[in-house]
N, C-alpha and C positions, 0 to 999 in steps of 0.2 A: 222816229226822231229821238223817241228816250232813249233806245237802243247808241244810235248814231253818236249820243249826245254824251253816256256813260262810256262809252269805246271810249272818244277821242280825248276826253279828261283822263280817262286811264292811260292812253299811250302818254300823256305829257307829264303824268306822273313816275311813268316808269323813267323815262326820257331826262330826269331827274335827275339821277340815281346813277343810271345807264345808258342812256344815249350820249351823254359826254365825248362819251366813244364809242359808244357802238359795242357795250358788251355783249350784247346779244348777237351781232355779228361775228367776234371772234371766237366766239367758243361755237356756232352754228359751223365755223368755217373747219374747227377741230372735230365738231363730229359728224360733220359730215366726211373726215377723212376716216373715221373710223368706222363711219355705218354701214360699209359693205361685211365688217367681221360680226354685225348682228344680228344680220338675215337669216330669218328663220329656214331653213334647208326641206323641202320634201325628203321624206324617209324612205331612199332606195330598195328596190324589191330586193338587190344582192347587190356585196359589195364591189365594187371596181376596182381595178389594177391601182396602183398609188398614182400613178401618173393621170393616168385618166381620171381620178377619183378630185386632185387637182384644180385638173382643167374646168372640170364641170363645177367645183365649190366658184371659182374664180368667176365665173360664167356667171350663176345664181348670182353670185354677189353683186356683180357690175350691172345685172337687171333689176335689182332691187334699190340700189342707188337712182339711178336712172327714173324708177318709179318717183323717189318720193322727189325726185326733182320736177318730172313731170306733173305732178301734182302742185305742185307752188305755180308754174307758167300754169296751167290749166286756172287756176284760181286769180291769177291778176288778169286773164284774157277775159273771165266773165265780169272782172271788175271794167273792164274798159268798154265793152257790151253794152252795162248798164250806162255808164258816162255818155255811150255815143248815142243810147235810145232818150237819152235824157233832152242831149244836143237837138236832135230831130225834130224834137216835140216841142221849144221853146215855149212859157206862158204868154198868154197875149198880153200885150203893153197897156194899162189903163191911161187913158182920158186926162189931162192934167183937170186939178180941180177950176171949174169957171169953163172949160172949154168942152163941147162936144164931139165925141170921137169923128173922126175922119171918114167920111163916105168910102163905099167899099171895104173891101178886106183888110184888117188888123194887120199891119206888116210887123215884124219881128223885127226884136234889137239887132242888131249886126252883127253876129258871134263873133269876129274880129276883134271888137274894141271890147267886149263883155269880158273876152281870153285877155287881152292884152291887160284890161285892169285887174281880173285876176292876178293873174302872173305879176303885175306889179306889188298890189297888196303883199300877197304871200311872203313875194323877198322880203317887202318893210318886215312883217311881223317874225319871219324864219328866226334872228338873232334870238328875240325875244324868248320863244317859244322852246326854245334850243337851250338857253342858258339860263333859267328859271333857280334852279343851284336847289339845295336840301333847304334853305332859309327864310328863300324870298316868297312873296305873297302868287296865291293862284291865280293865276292870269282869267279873267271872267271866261265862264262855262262857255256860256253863245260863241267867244270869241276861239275859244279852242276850237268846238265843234265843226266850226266854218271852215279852222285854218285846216284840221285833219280832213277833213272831208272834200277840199277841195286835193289834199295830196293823191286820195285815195280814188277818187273816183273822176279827176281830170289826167290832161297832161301834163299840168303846171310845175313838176315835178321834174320831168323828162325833157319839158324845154329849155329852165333855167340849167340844168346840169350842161347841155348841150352848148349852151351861150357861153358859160361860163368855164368849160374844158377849152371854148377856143379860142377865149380870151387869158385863159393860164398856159395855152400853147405859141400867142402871139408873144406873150409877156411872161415867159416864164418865171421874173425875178418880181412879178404883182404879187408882194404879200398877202395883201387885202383878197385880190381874188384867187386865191387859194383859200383862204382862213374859208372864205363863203362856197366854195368849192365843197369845202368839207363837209359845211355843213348840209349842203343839198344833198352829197352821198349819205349823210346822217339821217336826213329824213326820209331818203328813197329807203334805204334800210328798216325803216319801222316801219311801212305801210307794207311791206310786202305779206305772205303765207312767211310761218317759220320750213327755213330750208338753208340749203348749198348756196344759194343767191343773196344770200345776206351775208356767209362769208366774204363774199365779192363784194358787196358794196362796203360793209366795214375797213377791209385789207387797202380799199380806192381814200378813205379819210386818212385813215394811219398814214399811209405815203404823202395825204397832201400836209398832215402835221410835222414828219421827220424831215419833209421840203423846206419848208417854212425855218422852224428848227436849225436846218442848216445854214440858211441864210443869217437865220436874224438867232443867235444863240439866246438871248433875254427876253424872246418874246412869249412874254405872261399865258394867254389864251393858248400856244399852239402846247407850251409845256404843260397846261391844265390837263388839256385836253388828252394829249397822248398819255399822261401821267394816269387820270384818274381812267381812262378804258384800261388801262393796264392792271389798274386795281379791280378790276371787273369780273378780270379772269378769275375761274373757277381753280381748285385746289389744283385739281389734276393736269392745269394747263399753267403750272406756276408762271407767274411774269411778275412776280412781286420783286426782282431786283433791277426791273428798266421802269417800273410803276415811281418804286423809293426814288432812284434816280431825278424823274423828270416830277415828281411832285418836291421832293425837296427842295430841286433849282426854282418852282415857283412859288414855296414856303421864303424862300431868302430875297423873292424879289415882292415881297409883300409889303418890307415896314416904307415901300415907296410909292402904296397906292392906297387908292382913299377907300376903308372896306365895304363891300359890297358881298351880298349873302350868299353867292355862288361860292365864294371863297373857303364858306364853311366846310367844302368836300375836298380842299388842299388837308386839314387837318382827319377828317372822317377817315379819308381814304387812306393816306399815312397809316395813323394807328390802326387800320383792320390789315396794315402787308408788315407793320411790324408785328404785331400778333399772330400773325401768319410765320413768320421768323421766331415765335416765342420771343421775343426782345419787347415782353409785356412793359416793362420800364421806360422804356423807350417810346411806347404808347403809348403810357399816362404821361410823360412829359409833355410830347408834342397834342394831347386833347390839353393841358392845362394852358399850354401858350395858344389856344383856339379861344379856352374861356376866356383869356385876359384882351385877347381881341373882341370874340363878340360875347360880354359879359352877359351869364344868363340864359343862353342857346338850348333850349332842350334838346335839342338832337346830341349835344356837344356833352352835354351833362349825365345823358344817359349811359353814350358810349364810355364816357369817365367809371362811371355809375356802374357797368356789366363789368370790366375789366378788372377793377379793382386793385388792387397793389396801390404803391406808393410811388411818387415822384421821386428821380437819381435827386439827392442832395448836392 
């Protein structure tokens, strides 16, 4: 349980930071385009023709991909194992207090209506859980625990996604069920093994943000969101000028909303893609117009604090 209990506070920490977007998703989805060129090679007794020499690197490669992909499905198949030995076994129902238990055998809650308030729960609390931001207060321990652990070890995950692709397929112009679309790929994403499958589920949010996006060009949450996974990317995978982009257009639609602490990673993420750009000035502007919004932010102070330099006059 401590175990269970320490994971799922870490995933909503990291989730923070980077599940906005799904950093971990895109840069899993960039190397896994690359990890066939890492494959360690068996050392040939003599060397082969170039052609053939090739063929066989080409070979190796695409079985060693392949491997670590099978190794992520091999690892959620025995997560769904455990879930279903779990299902099997249901605890017996206690006695309400005042009444004595029922003659004959202890019949079991319904797993139907158990699933179905699962799966209710989980959506209430998804937003929550999802958009916590660098500022806001930690959503209570027990309450994490429950919420990860239900992703990880049910199917509550894989049903709502399912509801909800074919209600963004009935309703393709449902804002709302996109926004929540994305986020269940958000979440299907962090519960998995790191692998080539989290490329996938991060790539499935991205599209439902630039959807959104399209439609509604000022909508705050889908430009957070695709703004700040963009700022997630790693050096070698630059996207620091579609990150600047759509965090800026949500920086200019801010002095019209009442602040709220997730807001603080519009400015974070900013200044870490213009320091990225060396436009160090440019960073210390836009953290000083974060402190004069959330006066006093240690996050906001520190980043001020590393950077250093002076505000453009």
């Amino acid at each position: 349980m401590g175990g269970d209990r320490a994971g799922g506070h870490r995933v909503v920490m990291e989730s923070r930071t980077v599940l906005w977007s799904t950093v971990a998703a895109a840069v899993v989805a960039v190397l896994a385009a690359v990890l066939p060129f890492f494959v360690r090679l068996p050392a040939a007794p003599a060397p082969l023709p170039d052609r053939e020499s090739a063929a066989a690197v080409t070979a190796l490669a695409a079985l060693g991909a392949q491997h670590q992909s099978l190794r992520g499905e091999l690892a959620a198949l025995q997560q769904r194992v455990t879930a279903c030995e779990a299902v099997r076994a249901p605890a017996p129902v206690a006695p309400a207090v005042g009444q004595s238990a029922a003659p004959g055998p202890i019949a079991s809650s319904p797993p139907v209506t158990d699933a179905t308030a699962d799966r209710r729960g989980f959506r209430e609390r998804m937003p929550a859980m999802l958009r916590q931001g660098s500022g806001s207060p930690v959503i209570d321990e027990a309450e994490q625990e429950r919420f990860w652990r239900l992703a990880r070890t049910t199917d509550v995950v894989d049903s709502l996604i399912a509801e909800l692709e074919a209600s963004v397929a009935a309703s393709p112009r449902d804002v709302a069920a996109r926004m929540e679309l994305a986020d269940a790929y958000t979440a299907r994403l962090v519960t998995i093994p790191g692998g080539p499958e989290q490329g996938v589920w991060g790539g499935k949010a991205e599209r439902e943000w630039q959807a959104v996006i399209g439609q509604q060009p000022d909508h705050w949450d889908a430009r957070f969101q695709l703004g700040f996974n963009y700022s997630m990317y790693p050096d070698f995978v630059d996207r620091s000028k579609e990150a600047i982009e759509h965090l800026e257009h949500a920086r200019t639609l801010l002095p019209g909303r009442a602040p709220e602490p997730r807001q603080v990673d519009v400015y974070l993420g900013l200044a870490r893609m213009y320091r990225r750009q060396q436009r160090d000035d440019r960073a210390a502007a836009v953290l000083d117009e974060g402190l004069l919004r959330f006066p006093g932010h240690e996050g906001l102070q520190r980043a001020r604090h590393q950077g250093g330099g002076s505000s453009p006059r």
